[in-house]
Legacy VTK file of the C-alpha trace (Angstrom):
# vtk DataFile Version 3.0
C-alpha trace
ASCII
DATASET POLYDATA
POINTS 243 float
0.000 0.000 0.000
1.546 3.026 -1.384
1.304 6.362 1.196
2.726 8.793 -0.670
3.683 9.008 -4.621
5.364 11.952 -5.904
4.572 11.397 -9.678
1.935 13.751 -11.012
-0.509 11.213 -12.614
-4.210 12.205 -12.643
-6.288 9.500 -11.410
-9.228 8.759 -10.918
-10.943 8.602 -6.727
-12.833 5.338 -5.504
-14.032 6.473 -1.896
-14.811 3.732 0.189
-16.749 3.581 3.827
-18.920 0.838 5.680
-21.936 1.966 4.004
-21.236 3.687 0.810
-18.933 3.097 -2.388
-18.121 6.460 -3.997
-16.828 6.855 -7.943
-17.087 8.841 -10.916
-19.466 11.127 -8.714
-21.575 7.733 -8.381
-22.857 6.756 -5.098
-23.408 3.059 -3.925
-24.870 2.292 -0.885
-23.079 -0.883 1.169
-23.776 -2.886 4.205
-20.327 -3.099 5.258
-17.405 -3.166 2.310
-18.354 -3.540 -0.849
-18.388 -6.950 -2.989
-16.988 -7.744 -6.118
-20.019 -6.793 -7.697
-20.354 -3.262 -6.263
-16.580 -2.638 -6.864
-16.984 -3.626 -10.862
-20.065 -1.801 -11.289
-18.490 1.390 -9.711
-15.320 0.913 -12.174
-16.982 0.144 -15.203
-18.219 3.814 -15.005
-14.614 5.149 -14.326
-12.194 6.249 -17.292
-9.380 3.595 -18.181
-7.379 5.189 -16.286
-4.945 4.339 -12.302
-7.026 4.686 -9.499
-6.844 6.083 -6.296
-8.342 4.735 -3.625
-9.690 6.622 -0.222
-10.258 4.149 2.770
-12.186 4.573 5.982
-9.494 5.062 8.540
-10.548 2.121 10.382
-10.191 0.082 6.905
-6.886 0.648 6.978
-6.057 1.787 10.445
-2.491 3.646 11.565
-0.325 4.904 14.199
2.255 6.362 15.286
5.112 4.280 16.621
7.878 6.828 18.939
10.157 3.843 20.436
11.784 2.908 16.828
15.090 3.400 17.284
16.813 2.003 14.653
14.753 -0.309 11.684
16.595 -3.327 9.903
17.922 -2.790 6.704
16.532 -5.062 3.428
13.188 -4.136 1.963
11.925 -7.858 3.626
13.226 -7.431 6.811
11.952 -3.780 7.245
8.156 -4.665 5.842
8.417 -7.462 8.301
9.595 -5.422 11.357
6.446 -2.768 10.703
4.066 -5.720 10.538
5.360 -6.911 13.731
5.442 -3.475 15.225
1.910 -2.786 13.854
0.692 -6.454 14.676
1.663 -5.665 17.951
0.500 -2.589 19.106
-3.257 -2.969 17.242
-3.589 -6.653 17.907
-5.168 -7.010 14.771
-6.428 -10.436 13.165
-4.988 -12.176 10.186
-2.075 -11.250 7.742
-1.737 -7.299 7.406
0.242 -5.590 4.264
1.921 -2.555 6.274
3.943 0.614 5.421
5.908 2.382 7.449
6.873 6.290 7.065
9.597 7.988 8.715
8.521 11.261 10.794
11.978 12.180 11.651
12.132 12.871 15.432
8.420 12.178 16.023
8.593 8.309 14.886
7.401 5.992 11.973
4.358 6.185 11.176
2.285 2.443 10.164
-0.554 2.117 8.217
-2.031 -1.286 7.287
-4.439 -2.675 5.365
-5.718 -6.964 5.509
-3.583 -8.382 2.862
-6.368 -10.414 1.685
-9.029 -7.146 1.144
-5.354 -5.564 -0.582
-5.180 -8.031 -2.746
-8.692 -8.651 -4.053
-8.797 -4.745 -4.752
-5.072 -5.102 -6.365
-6.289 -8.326 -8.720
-10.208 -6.773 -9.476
-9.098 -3.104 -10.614
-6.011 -4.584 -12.491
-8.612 -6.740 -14.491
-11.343 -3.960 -14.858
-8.500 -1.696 -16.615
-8.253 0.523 -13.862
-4.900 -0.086 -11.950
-5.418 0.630 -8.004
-1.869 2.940 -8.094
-1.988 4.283 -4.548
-4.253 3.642 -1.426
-4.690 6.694 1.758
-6.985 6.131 4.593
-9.166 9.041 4.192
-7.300 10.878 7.341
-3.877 10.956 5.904
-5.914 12.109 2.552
-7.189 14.982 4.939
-4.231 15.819 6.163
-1.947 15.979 2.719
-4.676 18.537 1.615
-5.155 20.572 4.230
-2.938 20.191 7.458
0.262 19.793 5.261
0.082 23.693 3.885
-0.864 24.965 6.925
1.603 27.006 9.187
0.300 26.965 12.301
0.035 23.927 14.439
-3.353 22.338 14.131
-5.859 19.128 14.823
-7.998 17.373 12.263
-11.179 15.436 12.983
-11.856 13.073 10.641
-14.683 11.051 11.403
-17.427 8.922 9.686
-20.837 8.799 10.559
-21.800 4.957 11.528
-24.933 5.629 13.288
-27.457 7.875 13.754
-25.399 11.256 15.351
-22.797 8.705 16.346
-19.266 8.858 14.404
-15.767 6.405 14.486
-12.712 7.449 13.501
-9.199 9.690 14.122
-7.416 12.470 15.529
-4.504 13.740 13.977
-2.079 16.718 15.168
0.428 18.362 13.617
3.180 21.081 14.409
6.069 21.675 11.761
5.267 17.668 10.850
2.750 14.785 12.131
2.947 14.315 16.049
0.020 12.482 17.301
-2.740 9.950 15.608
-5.202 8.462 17.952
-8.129 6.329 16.161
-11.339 5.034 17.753
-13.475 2.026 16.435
-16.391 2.575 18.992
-18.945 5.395 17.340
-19.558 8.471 19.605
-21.727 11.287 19.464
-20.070 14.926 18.792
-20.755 15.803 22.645
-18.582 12.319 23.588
-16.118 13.163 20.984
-15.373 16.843 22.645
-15.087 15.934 26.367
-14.141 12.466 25.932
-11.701 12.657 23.282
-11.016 15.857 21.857
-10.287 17.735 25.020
-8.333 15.160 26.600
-6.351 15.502 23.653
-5.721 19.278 23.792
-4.814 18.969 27.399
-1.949 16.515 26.907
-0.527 18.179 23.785
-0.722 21.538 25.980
1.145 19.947 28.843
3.708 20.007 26.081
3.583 23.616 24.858
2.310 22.029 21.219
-1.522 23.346 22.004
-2.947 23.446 18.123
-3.650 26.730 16.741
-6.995 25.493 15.240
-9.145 22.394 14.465
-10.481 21.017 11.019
-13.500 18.983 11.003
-14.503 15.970 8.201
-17.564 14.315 8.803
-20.317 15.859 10.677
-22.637 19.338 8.403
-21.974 21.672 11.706
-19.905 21.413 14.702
-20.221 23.136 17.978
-17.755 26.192 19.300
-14.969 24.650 21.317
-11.727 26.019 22.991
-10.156 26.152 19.609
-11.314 27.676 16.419
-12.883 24.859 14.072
-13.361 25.063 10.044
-15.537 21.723 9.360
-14.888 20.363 5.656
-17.076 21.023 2.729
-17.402 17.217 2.447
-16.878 16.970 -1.585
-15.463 14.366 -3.126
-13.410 15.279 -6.432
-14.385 12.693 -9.426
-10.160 12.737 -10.411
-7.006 13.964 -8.434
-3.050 14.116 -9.246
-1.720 10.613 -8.049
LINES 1 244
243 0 1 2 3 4 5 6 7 8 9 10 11 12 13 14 15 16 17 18 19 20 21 22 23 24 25 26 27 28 29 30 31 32 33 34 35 36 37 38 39 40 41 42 43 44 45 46 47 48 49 50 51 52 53 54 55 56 57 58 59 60 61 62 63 64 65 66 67 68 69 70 71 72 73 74 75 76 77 78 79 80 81 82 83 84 85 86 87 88 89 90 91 92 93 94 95 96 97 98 99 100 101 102 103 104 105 106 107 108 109 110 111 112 113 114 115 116 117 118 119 120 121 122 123 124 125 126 127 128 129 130 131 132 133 134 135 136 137 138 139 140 141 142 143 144 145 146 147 148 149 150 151 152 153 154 155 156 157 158 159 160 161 162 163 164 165 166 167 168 169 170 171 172 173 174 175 176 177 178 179 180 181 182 183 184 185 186 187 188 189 190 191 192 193 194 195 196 197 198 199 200 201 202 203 204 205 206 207 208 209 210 211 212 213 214 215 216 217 218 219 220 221 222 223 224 225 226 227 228 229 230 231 232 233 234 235 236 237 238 239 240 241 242
């Protein structure tokens, strides 16, 4: 699972939650991930053209490891060493393909996706004539739009809604680069989110003089005033994008 990719490709965006499979402006509604079926239909309408794909964060969750001090040299022996890392710290079931991404002093940072649900996606688009070239969990997405040109240090909220008023997802925090990811699988409402999670949050990053500046919001229409200002996202998602 590519993170980053530094050629300038256009592409085309598959956007993919729980409960709804978006491409080519096309919505499909899914009880959980979506099949075969739903995953041809949706490509069949794209232009033959590489793909990018957006993933719920908890789809392909991440972290941020600190206590890396030094990582084994050899492409096989690093990918190993992140799974194990990632394995670890997640306690996650079955085989997971995992990247890892240097943050300098702050860490590595892991994302992971089930190598199975990888490589079913991989094999389908490869066969529909639309490559998958590159896959983000819709956080990191977030953040490589928004947080990444941004000066001042900052949170973003990116959250999906997986019942009625309640949301999962992640809290990301940045200074001059990524410091902090926290994800959570069990949906809250906004309220739960502020005291239980957001604030909480704020307080230990103030402890360490890196209070953010202001908070971006993905998810939610509206979102109430807070000790920080807040900007929540237009939540638009573009048909094609440089890959």
């Amino acid at each position: 699972m590519k993170i980053f990719s530094f050629k300038a490709t256009l592409g085309s965006i598959v956007w993919i939650e729980p409960n709804r499979l978006v491409a080519g402006g096309k919505i499909i509604a899914t009880n959980g991930l979506p099949n075969e079926d739903q995953l041809a239909q949706a490509l069949t309408h794209l232009p033959a053209m590489p793909t990018k794909w957006i993933l719920d964060d908890l789809i392909a969750p991440s972290m941020v490891v600190k206590d890396i001090v030094e990582v084994p040299k050899g492409t096989e022996a690093r990918e190993s060493f992140f799974k194990w890392k990632f394995s670890q710290a997640l306690a996650v079931e079955g085989s997971y393909a995992v990247q890892g991404l240097s943050l300098g002093e702050q860490g590595w940072l892991l994302s992971g996706i089930s190598r199975d649900i990888q490589e079913t996606w991989i094999n389908l688009a490869a066969k529909m004539g639309r490559p998958l070239h590159q896959m983000v969990p819709r956080w990191l997405w977030l953040y490589n739009r928004a947080a990444s040109t941004r000066e001042k240090p900052g949170m973003l909220v990116s959250l999906f809604k997986a019942e009625e008023n309640k949301f999962t997802g992640s809290i990301a925090t940045w200074s001059r680069t990524l410091t902090l990811l926290r994800q959570w699988p069990d949906a809250a409402d906004i309220q739960t989110w502020n005291s239980d999670r957001i604030e909480p949050t704020l307080a230990y990053l103030d402890r360490d003089g890196r209070t953010p500046a202001e908070m971006l919001v993905w998810g939610p229409d509206d979102w109430p005033a807070g000790v920080i200002p807040h900007k929540v996202f237009q939540s638009e998602i573009p048909n094609q994008e440089a890959i």
